[in-house]
C-alpha positions, 0 to 999 in steps of 0.5 A, a space after each residue: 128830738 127825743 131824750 130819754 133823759 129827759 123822758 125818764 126824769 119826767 116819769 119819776 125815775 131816780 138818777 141811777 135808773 136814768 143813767 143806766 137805762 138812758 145809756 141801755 136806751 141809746 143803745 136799743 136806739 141805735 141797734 134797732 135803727 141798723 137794723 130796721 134801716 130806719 128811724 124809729 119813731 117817738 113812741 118806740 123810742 118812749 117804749 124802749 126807753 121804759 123797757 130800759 127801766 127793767 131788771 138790768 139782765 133782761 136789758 142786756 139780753 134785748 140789747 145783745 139781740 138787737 145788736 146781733 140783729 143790726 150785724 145782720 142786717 150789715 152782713 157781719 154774720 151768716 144767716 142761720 
C-alpha cells in the first residue's frame, strides 16, 4: 500500500511539507478515485503525492476540481 509519508520523506522533503502535502495527497487520492471509479495506481498516487509538494494554492485549485469532479461523478451536480 502506498504512503505518502513515507514516499515524501523518502525524497527529502521537511516535516511541514510532509504534513501538508500528505494530507493534500489523500485528498487528490481519495476525490480521483470517486471520480474515475477506480484505484489509482502507485505511480498516480507517487506523482500526485509530488504534485501535493507544489505551491499550496495551486494544491487547493487541483483539490477543488478533483472534489467537483468526484460529486459528479456521484450525481450531486448537474452536468453543464
Amino acid at each position: 500500500m502506498f504512503d505518502a509519508k513515507s514516499y515524501l520523506k523518502d525524497r527529502g522533503h521537511t516535516p511541514l511539507v510532509i504534513e501538508r502535502a500528505s494530507r493534500q495527497a489523500e485528498l487528490f487520492f481519495a476525490n480521483l478515485e470517486k471520480a474515475t471509479g477506480r484505484a489509482l495506481t502507485e505511480l498516480e498516487k507517487r506523482k500526485l503525492a509530488l504534485l501535493a509538494t507544489d505551491d499550496w494554492e495551486t494544491v487547493g485549485v487541483f483539490n477543488n476540481l478533483f472534489a467537483e469532479l468526484a460529486a459528479r461523478s456521484e450525481g450531486k451536480y448537474a452536468s453543464l
